[in-house]
N, C-alpha and C positions, 0 to 999 in steps of 0.2 A: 713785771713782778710786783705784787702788793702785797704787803700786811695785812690778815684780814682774823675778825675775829670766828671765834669757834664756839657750839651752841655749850660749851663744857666748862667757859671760860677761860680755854686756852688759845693762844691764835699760830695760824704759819701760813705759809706763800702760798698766795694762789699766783699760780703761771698760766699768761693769759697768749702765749702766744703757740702757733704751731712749730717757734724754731725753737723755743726755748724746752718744750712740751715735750719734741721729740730729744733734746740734750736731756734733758732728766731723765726720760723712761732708759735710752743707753746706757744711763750712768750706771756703774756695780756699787757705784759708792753709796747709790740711792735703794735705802731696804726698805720691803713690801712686808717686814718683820710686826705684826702689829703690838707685840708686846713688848717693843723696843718702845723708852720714853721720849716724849714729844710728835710720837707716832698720832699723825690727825684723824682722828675718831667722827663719821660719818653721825652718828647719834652724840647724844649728850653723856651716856655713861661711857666707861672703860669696854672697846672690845675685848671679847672673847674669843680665844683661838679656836678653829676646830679642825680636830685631830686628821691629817691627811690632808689638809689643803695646801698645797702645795705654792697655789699662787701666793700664799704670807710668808713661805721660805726665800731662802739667802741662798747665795751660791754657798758649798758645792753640794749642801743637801735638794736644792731645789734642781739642780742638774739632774741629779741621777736619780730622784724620785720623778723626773718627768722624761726619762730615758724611758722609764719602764712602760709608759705607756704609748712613746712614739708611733712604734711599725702601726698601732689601730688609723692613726689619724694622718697617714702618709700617701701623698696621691693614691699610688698605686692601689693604696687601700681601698681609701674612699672610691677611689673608680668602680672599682667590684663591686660595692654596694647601689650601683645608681640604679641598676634593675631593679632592684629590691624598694628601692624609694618611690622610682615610678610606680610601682604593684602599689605598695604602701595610700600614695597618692590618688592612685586611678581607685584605688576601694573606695577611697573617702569621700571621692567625686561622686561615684556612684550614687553612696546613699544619701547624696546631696540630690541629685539626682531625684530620686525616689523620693523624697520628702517635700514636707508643704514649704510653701513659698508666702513671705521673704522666712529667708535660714539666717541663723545668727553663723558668719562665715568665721569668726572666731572660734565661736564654743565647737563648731563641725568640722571644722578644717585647718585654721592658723595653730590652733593648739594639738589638737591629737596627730597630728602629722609628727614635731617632732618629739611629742613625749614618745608613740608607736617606736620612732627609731632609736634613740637616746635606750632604750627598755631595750630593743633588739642587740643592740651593740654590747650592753651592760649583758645582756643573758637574763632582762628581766622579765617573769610574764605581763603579755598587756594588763590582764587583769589589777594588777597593784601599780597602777599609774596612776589611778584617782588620788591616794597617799600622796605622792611625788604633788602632781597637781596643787592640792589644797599647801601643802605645804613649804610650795617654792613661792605660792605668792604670798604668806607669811613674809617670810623670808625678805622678801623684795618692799616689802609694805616698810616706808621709812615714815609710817604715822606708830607705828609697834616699838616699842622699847627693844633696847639691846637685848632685854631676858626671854621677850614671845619670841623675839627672832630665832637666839638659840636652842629656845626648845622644839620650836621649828627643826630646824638643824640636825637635833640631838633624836626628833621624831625618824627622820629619813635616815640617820647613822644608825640606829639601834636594829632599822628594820634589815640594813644592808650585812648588819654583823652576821644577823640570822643565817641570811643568805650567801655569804660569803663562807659559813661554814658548811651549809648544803652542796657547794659547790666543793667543797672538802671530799666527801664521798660521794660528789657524781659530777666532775667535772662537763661543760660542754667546749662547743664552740665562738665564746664569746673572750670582752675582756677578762672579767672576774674569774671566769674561770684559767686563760692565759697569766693572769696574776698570781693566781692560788698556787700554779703548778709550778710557776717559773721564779717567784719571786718568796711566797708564804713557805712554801715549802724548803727552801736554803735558807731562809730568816733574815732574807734580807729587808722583807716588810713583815707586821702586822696585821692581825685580822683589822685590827682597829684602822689601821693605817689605810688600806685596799677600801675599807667600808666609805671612810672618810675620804678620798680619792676618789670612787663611785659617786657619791653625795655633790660633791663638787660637780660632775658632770652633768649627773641629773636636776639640779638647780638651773646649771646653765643653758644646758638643752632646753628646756622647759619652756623657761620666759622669753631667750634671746630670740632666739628664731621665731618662738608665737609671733611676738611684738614685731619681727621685720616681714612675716607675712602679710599680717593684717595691714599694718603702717606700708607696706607696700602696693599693695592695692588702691588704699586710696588715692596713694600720690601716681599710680599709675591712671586711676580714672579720670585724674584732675587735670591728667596730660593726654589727653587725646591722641594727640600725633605723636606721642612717644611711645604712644604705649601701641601703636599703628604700627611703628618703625620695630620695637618691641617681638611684635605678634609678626612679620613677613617676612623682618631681616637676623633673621638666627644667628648671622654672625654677630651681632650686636649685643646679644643677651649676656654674656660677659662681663661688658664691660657695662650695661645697664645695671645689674647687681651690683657692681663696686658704687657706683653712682649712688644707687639706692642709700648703700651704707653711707658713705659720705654723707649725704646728703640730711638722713635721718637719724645717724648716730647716737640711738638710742638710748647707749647708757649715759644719766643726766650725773649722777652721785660725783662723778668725777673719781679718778684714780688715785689712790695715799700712797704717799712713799716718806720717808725719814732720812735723814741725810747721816751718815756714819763719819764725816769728817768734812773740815770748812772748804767749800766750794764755792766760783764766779761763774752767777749765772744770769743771764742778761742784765750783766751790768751793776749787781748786787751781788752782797757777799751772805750766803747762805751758812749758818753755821750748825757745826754737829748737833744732832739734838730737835733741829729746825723740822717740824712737819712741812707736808709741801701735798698740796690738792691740784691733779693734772684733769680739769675738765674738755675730755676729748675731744665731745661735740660743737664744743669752742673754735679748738684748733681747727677742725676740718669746712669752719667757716670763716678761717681767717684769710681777708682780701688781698693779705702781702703775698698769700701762696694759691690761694684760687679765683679765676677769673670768674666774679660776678656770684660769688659764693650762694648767696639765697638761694639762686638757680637752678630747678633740677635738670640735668640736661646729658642723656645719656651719652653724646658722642666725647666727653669731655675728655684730654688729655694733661697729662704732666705727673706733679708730684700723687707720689700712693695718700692715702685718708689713712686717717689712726685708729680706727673701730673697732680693731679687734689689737690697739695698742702699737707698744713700739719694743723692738727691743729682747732680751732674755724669756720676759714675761708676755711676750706675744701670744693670744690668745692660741693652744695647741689645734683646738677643732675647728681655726679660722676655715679652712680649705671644704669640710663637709658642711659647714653650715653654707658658705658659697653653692657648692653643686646641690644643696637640697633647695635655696630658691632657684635656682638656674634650672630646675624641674617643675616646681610647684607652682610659681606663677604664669608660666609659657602653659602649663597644663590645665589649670582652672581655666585662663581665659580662653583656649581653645573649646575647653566644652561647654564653655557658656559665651561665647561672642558677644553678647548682649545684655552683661553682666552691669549692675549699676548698683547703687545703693537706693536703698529703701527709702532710706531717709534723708533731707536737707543732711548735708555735713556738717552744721552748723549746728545740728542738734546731736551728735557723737559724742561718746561721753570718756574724756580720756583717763589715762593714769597720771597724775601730774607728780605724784608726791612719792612713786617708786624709781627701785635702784634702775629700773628699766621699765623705759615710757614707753606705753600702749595702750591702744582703745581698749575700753570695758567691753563691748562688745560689736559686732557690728552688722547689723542688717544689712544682706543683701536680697536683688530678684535679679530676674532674667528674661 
């Protein structure tokens, strides 16, 4: 645990370990409330709440607003969708396929893969995913002040009210419209609320998975015999994804929480008021809980990785983001065996300074 300062002039703990990392994110005593004071602010101004997000509630509102959207993101669910993903995916291969070569496998594949589904889920048309697009990596841009980020924010909520009242008079088979019918309509949410809930998901579908596609490829090409054992032994591909995440743990920002009352937490006394920054991809390379951490190494066993968190606030879509790479990279490399980058890796040009690191783009051939 250390004191560290904040770009706002305020400072609070940064928890530098996986045991301590995971005692925080369990704790209910620790709120993700960001307009609670002492709450540690990722930028330099005061965040801004936005309406529907769910992940900045406290029990027992963050329960039952993430009730509502359960049954979409529950095995059983997600299973039903995996033909749909394949189709999804094998389109994309295609006009990869068909196009010249090297293909920026970002711009053609890591990314519209799962905007396409995030858009299917939600009931939105492909068509208005460019929207989404441009404006989740706003969003994720921590070179952008608090104010572009939220009008970012405020761009994809305003668009979603729209539609969330079209879904009023024509519901389908999706969430938004499972919300409209189940929840807008008894008043137990908000158009605003459903809009802002949607927004949330579309952010994160967006950039999480782009970034663990792309970031996954390379460290699969940079492993030959893994990615060997990968491609022959299906039973493996499992637990080669957790691996992945582990391994890559994309999101760098690290996780805010505020502490609601005096708490001992490795060995210090954190008190009410105290901000507290949980850097995930820290923990999942801490050597007291994984053997040989730097390592990528698919057959790996033991404690679970913290990538999609710990806890209350564990990430809801952890399970479809899992079964969409568990399809997308056994798929791409099947129809390109001979799949390499274009370029030196050396000359890749990353995201360093977003809420979620990823290559800018990335050439491949075949």
């Amino acid at each position: 645990m250390r004191r560290i300062a904040l770009a706002n002039g305020e400072t609070a703990w940064l928890v530098t370990r996986y045991r301590e990392m995971r005692a925080v994110l369990g704790d209910t005593t620790m709120s993700s409330d960001i307009t609670k004071k002492g709450f540690p602010s990722p930028r330099p101004e005061e965040p801004k709440p936005s309406l529907g997000n769910f992940t900045q509630m406290d029990q027992p509102q963050y329960g039952a607003v993430r009730r509502t959207m359960t049954r979409t993101f529950m095995v059983k669910s997600v299973d039903r969708m995996r033909p749909r993903i394949t189709e999804l995916t094998n389109d994309l291969l295609d006009a990869m396929e068909r196009g010249p070569r090297p293909v920026d496998l970002h711009a053609h594949f890591a990314r519209p893969l799962p905007s396409l589904l995030i858009c299917e889920v939600l009931g939105i048309p492909h068509a208005n995913r460019d929207l989404f697009q441009a404006n989740s990596a706003s969003i994720g841009d921590m070179r952008l002040s608090e104010g572009e980020a939220y009008s970012a924010r405020t761009d994809i909520a305003e668009y979603l009210i729209q539609f969330v009242e079209e879904k009023e008079h024509n519901p389908g088979d999706d969430l938004i419209s499972d919300l409209v019918v189940n929840r807008l309509r008894t008043g137990e949410l908000t158009k605003e609320e459903i809009a802002g809930m949607a927004a949330l998901l579309v952010i994160n579908g967006h950039e999480s998975s782009a970034s663990m596609i792309g970031l996954g490829v390379i460290t699969l090409l940079r492993h030959p015999e893994q990615l060997r054992r990968f491609m022959t032994e299906p039973e493996v591909v499992p637990a080669a994804i957790e691996e992945l995440l582990r391994f890559l743990s994309i999101v760098h920002v690290g996780l805010r929480r505020v502490a609601t009352t005096d708490v001992e937490i490795g060995g210090v006394t954190v008190r009410k008021g105290d901000g507290l920054i949980i850097p995930i991809h820290v923990a999942n390379r801490d050597p007291e809980v994984f053997d040989a951490p730097d390592q990528f190494d698919i057959s790996r066993e033991g404690q679970p990785h913290l990538a999609f968190g710990h806890g209350l606030h564990k990430c809801i879509a952890q399970y479809m983001a899992k079964v969409e790479l568990q399809i997308a990279l056994p798929a791409l490399f099947r129809r390109f065996p001979g799949l390499r980058l274009a370029v030196p890796v050396e000359e890749l040009s990353f995201r360093e300074e977003n809420v979620v690191y990823s290559v800018d783009s990335l050439p491949v051939t075949w």
